[in-house]
PLY file of the C-alpha trace (Angstrom):
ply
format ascii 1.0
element vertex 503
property float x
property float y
property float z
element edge 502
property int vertex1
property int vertex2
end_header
71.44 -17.52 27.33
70.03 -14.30 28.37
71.17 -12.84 25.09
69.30 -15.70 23.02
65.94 -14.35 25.12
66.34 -10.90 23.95
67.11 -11.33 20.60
64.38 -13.93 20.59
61.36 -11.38 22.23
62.97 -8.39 19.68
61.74 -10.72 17.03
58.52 -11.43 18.67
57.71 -7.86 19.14
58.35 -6.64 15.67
56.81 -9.96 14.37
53.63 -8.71 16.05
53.93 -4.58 15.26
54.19 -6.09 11.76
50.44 -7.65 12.12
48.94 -4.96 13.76
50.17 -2.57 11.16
49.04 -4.66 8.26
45.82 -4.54 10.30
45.49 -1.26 10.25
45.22 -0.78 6.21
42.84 1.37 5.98
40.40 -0.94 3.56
37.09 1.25 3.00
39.19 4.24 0.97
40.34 1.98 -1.80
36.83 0.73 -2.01
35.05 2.24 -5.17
32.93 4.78 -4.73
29.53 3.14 -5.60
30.39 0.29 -2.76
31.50 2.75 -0.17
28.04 4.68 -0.54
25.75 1.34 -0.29
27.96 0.08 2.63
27.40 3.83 4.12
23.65 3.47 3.53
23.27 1.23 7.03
24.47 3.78 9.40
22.54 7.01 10.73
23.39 10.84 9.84
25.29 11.11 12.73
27.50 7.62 12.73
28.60 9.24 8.59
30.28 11.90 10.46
32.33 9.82 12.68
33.33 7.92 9.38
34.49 11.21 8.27
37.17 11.31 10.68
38.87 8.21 9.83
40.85 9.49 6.52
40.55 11.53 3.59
38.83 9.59 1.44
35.90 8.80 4.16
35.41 12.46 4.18
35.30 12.44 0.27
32.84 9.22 0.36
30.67 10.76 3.37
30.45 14.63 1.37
29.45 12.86 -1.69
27.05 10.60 -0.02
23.57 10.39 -2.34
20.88 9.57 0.57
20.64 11.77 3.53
18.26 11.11 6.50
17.75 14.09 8.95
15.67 12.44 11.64
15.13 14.86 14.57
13.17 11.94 16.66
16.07 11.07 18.91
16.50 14.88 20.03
12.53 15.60 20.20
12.43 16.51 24.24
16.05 18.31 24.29
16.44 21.48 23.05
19.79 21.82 23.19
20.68 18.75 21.37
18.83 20.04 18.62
20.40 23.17 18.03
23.52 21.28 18.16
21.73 18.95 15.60
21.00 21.69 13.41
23.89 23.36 13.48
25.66 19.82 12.07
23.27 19.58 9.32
23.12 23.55 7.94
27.30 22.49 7.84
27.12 19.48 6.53
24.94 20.50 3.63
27.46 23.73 3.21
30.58 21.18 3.54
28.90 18.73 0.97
28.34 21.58 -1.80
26.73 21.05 -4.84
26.91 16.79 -4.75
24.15 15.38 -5.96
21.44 13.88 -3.82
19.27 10.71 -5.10
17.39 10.57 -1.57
16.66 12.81 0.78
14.54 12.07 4.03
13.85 15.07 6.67
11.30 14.01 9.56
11.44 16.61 11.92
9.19 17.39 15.07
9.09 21.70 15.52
8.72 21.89 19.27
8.78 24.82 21.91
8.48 28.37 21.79
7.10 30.25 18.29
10.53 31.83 18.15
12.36 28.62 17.95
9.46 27.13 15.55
10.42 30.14 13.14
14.48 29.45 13.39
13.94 25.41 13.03
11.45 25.91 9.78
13.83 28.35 8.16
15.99 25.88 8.65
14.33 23.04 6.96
13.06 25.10 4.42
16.49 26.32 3.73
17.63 22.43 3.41
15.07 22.11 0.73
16.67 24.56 -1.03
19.98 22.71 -0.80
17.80 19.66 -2.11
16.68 21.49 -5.12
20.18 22.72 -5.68
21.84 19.50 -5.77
19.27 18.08 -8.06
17.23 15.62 -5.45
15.29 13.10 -7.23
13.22 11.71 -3.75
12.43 13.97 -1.61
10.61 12.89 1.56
9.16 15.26 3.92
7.18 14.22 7.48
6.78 16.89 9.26
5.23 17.32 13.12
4.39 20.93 13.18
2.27 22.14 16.58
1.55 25.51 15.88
-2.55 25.47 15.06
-2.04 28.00 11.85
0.92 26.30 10.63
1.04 25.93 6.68
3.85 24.23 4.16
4.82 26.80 1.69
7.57 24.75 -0.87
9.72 26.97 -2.43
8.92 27.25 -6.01
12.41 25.72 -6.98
11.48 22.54 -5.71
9.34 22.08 -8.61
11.68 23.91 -10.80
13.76 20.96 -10.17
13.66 18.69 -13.56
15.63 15.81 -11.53
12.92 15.60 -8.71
10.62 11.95 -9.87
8.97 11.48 -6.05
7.81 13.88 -3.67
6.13 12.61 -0.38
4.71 15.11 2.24
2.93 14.45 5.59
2.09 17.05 7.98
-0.43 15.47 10.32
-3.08 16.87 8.89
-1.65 20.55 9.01
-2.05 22.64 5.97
-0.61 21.74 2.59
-0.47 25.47 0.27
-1.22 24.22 -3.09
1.84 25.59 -5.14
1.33 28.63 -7.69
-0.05 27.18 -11.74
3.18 28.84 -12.73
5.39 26.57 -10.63
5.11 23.66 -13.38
7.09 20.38 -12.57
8.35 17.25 -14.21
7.54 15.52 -11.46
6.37 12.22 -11.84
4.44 10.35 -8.28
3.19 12.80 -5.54
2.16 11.34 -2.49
0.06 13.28 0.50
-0.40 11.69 3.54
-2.62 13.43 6.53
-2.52 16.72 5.17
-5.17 19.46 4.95
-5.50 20.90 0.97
-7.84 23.35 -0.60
-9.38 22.85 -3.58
-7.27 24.42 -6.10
-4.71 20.90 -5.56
-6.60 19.56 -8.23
-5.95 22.14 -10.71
-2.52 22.46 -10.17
-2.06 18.32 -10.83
-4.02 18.85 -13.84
-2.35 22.18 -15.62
1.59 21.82 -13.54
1.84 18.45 -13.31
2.51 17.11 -16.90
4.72 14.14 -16.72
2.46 12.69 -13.66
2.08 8.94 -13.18
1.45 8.03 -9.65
-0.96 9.79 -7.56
-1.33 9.04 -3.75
-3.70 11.15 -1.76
-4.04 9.03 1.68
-6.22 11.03 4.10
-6.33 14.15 2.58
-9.22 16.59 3.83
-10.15 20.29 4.21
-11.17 20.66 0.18
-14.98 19.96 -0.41
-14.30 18.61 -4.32
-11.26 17.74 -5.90
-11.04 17.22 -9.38
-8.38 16.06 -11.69
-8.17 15.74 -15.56
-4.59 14.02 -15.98
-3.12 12.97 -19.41
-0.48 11.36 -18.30
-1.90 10.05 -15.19
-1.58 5.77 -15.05
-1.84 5.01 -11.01
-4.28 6.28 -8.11
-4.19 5.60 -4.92
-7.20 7.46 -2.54
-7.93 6.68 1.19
-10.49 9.06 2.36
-10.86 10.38 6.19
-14.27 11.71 5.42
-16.35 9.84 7.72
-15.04 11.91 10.77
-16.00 15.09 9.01
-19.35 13.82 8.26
-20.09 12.76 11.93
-19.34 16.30 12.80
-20.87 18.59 10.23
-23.01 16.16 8.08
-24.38 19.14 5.18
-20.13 19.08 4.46
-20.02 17.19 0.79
-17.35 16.07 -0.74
-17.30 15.21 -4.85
-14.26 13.28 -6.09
-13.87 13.53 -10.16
-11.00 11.98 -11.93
-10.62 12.10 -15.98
-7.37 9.93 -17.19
-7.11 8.30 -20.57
-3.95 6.65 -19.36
-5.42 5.90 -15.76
-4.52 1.95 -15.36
-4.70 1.28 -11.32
-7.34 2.70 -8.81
-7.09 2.32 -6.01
-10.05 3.84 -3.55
-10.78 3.15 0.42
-14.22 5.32 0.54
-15.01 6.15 4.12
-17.76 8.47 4.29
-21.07 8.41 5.05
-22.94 7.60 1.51
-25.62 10.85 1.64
-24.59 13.68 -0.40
-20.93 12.23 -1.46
-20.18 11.50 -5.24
-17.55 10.17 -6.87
-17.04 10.21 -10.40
-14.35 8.54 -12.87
-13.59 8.07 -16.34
-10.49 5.91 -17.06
-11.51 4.27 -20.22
-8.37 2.34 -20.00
-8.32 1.00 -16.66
-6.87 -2.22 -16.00
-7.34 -2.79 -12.56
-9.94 -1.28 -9.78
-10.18 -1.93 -6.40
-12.63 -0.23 -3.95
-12.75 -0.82 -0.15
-14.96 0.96 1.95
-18.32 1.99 1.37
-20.21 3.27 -1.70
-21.02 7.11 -2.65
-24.72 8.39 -2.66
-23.80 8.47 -6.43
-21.11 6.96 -8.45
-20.35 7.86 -12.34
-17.65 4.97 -13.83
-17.39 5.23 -17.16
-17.86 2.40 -19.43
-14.93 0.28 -18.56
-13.94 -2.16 -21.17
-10.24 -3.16 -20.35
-9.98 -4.10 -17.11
-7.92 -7.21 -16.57
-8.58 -7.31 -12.35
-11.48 -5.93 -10.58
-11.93 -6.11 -6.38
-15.19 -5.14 -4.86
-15.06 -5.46 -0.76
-17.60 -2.64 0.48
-17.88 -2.77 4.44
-20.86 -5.13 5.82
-24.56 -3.54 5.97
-23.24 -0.37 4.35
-24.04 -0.99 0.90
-27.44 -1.41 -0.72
-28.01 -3.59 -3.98
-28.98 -0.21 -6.64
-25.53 1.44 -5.56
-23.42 -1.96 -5.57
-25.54 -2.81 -9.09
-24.54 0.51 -10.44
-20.55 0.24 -9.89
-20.60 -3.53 -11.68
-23.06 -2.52 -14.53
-20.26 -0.52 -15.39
-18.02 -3.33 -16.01
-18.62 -4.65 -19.35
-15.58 -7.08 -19.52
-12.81 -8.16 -16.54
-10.92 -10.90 -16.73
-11.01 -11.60 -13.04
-13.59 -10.45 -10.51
-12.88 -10.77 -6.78
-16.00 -9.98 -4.46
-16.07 -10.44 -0.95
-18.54 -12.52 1.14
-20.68 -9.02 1.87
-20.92 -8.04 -1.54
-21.68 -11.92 -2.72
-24.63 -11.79 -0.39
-25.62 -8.50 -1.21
-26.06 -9.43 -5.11
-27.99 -12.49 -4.61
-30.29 -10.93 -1.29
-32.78 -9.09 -3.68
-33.37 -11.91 -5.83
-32.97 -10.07 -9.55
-30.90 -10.56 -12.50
-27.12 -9.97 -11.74
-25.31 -7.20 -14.04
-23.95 -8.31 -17.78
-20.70 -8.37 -16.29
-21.54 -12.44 -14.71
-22.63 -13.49 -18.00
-19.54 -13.69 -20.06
-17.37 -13.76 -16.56
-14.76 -16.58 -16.55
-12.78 -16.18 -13.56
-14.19 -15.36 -10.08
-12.86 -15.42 -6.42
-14.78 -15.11 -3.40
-12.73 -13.93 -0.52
-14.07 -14.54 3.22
-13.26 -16.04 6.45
-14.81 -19.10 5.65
-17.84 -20.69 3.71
-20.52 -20.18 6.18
-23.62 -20.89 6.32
-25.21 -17.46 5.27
-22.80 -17.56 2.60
-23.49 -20.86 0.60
-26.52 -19.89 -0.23
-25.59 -17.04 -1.84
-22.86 -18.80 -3.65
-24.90 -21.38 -5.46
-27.33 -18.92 -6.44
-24.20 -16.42 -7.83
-23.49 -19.68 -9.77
-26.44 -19.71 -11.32
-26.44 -16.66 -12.87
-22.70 -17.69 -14.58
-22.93 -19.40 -18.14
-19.11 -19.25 -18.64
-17.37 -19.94 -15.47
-14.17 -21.75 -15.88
-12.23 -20.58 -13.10
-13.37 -20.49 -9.44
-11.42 -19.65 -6.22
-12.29 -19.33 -2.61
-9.84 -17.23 -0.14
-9.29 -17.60 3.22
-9.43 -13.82 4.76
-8.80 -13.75 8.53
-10.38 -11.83 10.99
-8.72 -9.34 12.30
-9.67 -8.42 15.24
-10.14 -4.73 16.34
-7.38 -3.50 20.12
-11.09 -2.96 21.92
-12.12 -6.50 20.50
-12.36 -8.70 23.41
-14.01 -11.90 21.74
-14.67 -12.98 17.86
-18.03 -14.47 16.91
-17.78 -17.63 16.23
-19.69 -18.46 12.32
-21.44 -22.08 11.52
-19.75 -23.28 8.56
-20.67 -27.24 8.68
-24.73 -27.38 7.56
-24.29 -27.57 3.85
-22.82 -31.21 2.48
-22.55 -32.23 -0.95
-26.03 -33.56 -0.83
-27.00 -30.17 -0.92
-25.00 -28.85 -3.87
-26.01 -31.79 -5.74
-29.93 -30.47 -4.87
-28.90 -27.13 -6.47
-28.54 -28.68 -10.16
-25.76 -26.12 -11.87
-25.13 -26.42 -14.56
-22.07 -24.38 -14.08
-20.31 -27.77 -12.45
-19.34 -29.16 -16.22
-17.62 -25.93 -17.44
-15.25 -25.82 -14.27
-11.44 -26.35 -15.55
-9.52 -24.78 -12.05
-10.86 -24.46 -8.42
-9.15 -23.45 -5.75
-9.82 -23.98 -2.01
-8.79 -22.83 1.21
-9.86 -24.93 4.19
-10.67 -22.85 7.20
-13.11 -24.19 9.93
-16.21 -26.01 9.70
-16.91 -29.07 6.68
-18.69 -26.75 4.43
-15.45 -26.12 2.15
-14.23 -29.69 2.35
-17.55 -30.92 1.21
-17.61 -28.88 -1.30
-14.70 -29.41 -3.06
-15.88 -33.38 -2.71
-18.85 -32.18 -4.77
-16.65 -30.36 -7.53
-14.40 -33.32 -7.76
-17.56 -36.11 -8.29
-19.24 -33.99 -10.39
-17.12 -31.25 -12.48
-16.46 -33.38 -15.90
-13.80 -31.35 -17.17
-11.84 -30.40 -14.05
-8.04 -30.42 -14.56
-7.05 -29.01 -11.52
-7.98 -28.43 -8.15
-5.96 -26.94 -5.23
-6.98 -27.62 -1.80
-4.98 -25.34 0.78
-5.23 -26.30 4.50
-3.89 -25.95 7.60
-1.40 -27.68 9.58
-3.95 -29.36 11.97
-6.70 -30.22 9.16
-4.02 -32.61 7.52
-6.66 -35.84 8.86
-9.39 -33.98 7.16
-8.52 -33.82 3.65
-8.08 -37.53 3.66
-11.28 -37.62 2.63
-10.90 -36.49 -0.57
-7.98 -39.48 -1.10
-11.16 -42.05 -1.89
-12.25 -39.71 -4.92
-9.02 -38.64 -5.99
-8.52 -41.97 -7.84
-11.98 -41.40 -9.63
-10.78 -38.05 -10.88
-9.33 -36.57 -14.05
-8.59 -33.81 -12.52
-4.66 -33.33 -11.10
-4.94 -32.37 -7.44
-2.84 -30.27 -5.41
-2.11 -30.05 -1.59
-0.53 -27.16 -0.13
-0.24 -26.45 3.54
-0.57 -23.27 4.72
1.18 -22.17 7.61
0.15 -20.71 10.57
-0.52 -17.14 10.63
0.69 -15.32 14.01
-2.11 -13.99 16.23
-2.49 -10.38 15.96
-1.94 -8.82 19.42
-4.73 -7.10 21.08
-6.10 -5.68 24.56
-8.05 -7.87 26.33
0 1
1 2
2 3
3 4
4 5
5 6
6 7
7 8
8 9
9 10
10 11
11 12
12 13
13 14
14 15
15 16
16 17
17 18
18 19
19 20
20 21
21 22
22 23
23 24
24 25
25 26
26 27
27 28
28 29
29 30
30 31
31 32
32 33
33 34
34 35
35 36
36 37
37 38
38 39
39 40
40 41
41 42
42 43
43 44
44 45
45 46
46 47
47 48
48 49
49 50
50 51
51 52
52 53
53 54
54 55
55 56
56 57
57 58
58 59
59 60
60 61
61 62
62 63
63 64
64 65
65 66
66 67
67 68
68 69
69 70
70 71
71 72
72 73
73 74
74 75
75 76
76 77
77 78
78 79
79 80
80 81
81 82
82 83
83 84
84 85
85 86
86 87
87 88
88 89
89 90
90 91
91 92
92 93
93 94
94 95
95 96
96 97
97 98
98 99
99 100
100 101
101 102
102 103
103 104
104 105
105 106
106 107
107 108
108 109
109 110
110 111
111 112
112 113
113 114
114 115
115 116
116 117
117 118
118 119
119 120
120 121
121 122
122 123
123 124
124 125
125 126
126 127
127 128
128 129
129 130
130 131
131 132
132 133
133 134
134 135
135 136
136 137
137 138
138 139
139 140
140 141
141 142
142 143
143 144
144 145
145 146
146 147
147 148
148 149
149 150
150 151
151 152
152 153
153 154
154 155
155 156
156 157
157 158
158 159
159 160
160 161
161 162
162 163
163 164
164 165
165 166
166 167
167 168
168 169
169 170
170 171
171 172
172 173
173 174
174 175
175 176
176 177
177 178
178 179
179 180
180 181
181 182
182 183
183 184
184 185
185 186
186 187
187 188
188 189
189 190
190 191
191 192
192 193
193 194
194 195
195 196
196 197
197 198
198 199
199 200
200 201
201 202
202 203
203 204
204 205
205 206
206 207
207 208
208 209
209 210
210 211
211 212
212 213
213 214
214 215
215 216
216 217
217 218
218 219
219 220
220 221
221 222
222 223
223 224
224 225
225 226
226 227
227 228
228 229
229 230
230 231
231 232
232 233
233 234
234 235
235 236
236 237
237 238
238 239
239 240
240 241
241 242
242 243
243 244
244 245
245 246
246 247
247 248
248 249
249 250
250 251
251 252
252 253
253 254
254 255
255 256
256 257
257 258
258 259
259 260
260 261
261 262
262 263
263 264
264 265
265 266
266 267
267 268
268 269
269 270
270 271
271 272
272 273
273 274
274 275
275 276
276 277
277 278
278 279
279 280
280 281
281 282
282 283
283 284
284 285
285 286
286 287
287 288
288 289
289 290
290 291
291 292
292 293
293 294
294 295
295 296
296 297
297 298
298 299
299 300
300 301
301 302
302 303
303 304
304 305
305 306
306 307
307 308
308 309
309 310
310 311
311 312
312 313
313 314
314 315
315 316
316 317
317 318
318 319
319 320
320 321
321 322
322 323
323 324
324 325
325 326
326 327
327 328
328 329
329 330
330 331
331 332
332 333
333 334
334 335
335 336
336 337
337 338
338 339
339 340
340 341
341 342
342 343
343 344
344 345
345 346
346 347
347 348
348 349
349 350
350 351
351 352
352 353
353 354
354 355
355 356
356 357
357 358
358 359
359 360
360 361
361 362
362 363
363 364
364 365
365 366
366 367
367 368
368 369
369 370
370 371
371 372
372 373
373 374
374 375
375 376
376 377
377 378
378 379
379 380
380 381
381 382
382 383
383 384
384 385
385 386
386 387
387 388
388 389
389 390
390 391
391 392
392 393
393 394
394 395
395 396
396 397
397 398
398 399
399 400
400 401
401 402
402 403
403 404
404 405
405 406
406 407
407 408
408 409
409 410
410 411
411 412
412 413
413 414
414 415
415 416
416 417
417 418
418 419
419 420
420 421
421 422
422 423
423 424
424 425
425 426
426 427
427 428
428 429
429 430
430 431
431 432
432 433
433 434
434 435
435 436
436 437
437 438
438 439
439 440
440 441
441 442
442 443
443 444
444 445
445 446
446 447
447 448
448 449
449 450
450 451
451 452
452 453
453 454
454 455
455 456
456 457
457 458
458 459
459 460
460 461
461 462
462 463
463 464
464 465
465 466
466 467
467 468
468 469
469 470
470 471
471 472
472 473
473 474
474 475
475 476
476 477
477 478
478 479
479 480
480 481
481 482
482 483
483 484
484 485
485 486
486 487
487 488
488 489
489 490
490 491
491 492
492 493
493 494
494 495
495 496
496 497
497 498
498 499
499 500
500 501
501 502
């Protein structure tokens, strides 16, 4: 018997060595390479190099790797955990050779002494050098730098680089040297976040930078005009930080001028105080324009012909009607025109003609919190001045309230019924094809869209968006759907979470 046992555990044993060897097949190396890199993507700088250790061909996938990501957050209050950390990356990058990069992240915070500020931004410097050697295509600098005179100098063979498409720099407002006309670039979307620039930026985009597309300059200060003549130039994307500046030295003006025949998106968030600011643009081919913010003591926009989307939400009381008058004069066509409930009031306050652009306008969408009662009258009257309105919209926009916010002011949006709108005699209702509305509190939008169903002749369509708990209201409109020609559309929308703020 005892025999039997040992012969049967001897199988047992070698039974089970022969699982856990056939679980230890090392998988990942006979993956391709492309797969290995993706699946590599989801772990940090630091977990790559422990993959490195498992076998030969993790080494080979984890030198070749295309995205790097040196993030010095994790070591930012222990010095000697960054030396070791940049020891391991001035290696790695020797160990990896010439491999090309596709993506290549450094965010690093330069802390302590000016000694060890000079060794860490050799450093990084150096590993842009690397980046420019192995042909980087997106390069993406953030850089915390405390020293008070600290400038970025890029090495000229950065934009040597024909391979580079995207470079993104922020500094925290530190000092951005504009590189030398000579250093000209194929690069195609520049992006500057809170840096400091002088005035020659400008002139470098426009003589350097000849393959340009997309343009980001988000809180970008220091130069008192920047101007830009771009032929190749289709996106732009500015966010000003002006209104500080102003505060403090108020005879500091700043002139934006942009010149693009191929300019298609604009993008602007003007925050500065209106006197002595300009801003001028020609972009004969613009398609769409947005502007947020407040309006320049004097605005030049071109003639602008092709615009398929146009978005006008200046801040409240900051605007008045000549300025706001001047930017939509120069829109002689759009095929949509979205205005917010300021700049809705604000065209019907002063009681004159509205600009060309609402005469031939067919599709218009008023965005606000809600249809108040300071805002229906300027509605109906905006309606007025439209002969060819076919497509109307009104957007819910929540309020969002500010951390030091402790209540919201509650808005009366239930004074106007359809008694009222019928009063108002547009002639506007019969053209109306498509209306959309979003419910948000009071009856004002409910009744409403009770008139435009009763009355709009040629309606086909009509979408009424509410809100879980204002399901009993819209029953309402079930006695006049019947009546209607019109196909009519329910859609709930949910909830939005509260935004979290101090109270």
């Amino acid at each position: 018997m005892e025999p039997y046992k040992n012969k049967l555990l001897a199988t047992s044993t070698s039974q089970a060595e022969g699982v856990c060897a056939e679980s230890l097949i090392d998988r990942f190396s006979n993956l391709p390479e492309g797969v290995a890199h993706h699946i590599l993507t989801f772990l940090a700088q630091i977990d790559l190099a422990r993959v490195s250790c498992v076998s030969k061909s993790c080494r080979k996938f984890y030198l070749s790797f295309p995205s790097l990501n040196f993030d010095a957050m994790p070591y930012a209050n222990d010095m000697w955990e960054r030396l070791k950390l940049l020891n391991y990356l001035d290696r790695f990058l020797i160990q990896r050779g010439d491999n090309k990069i596709q993506h290549f992240r450094i965010f690093w915070i330069f802390l302590g002494p000016a000694s060890s500020f000079s060794n860490e931004y050799f450093r990084v410097i150096s590993w842009i050098h690397a980046a420019a050697r192995c042909n980087v295509e997106v390069l993406d600098l953030e850089l915390y730098m405390c020293e008070a005179t600290t400038t970025l100098v890029l090495p000229s063979c950065l934009f040597l680089c024909r391979s580079l498409r995207l470079l993104t720099v922020d500094l925290k407002f530190k000092l951005f040297q504009t590189p030398s006309l000579t250093s000209s670039t194929t690069l195609q979307c520049l992006k500057l976040k809170n840096v400091t620039i002088d005035e020659g930026l400008g002139q470098w985009i426009s003589c350097s930078c000849k393959c340009i597309k997309e343009l980001w300059l988000e809180l970008v200060h220091g130069a008192k005009q920047i101007t830009i003549s771009s032929s190749s130039l289709e996106t732009l994307r500015f966010i000003s930080c002006y209104a500080y500046y102003s505060f403090q030295n108020p005879s500091a003006n700043f002139h934006l001028n942009i010149s693009g025949e191929r300019l298609e998106d604009i993008y602007i968030d003007w925050k500065v105080i209106p006197t002595g600011h300009s801003i001028s643009i020609f972009a004969p081919n613009l398609k769409h324009l947005k502007w947020i913010g407040t309006l320049a003591s004097r605005q030049y926009l071109e003639k602008l012909m092709c615009l398929e989307k146009a978005e006008i939400f200046p801040h409240p009381r900051s605007e008045d009607f000549s300025k706001l008058f001047s930017v939509l004069s120069s829109i002689h066509s759009v095929k949509l025109l979205v205005l917010n409930e300021e700049t809705t009031k604000a065209l019907t306050k002063e009681r004159r003609s509205l600009p060309r652009i609402f005469d031939n306008l067919g599709h218009i969408c008023i965005q606000s919190t809600c249809l108040n009662d300071g805002l229906v009258p300027a509605l109906a009257s905006l309606f007025r001045g439209m002969r060819h309105l076919n497509t109307f919209h009104m957007k819910y926009e929540p309020i969002i309230p500010l951390l030091f916010t402790k209540h919201v002011e509650v808005i009366t949006a239930s004074r106007f019924d359809r008694e009222y709108w019928k009063s108002q005699n547009l002639a506007i209702i019969d053209q109306l094809e498509e209306v959309t509305v979003e419910l948000s509190s009071g009856s004002n939008e409910l009744e409403f869209a009770r008139y435009i169903l009763e009355g709009a002749k040629n309606l086909k369509k009509m979408v009424i968006v509410y809100l879980p708990h204002q399901s009993t209201r819209i029953e309402a409109v079930n006695e006049i759907e019947m009546n209607s020609p019109a196909t009519i559309v329910f859609k709930k929308r949910p909830r939005r979470p509260k935004p979290s703020y101090s109270p």
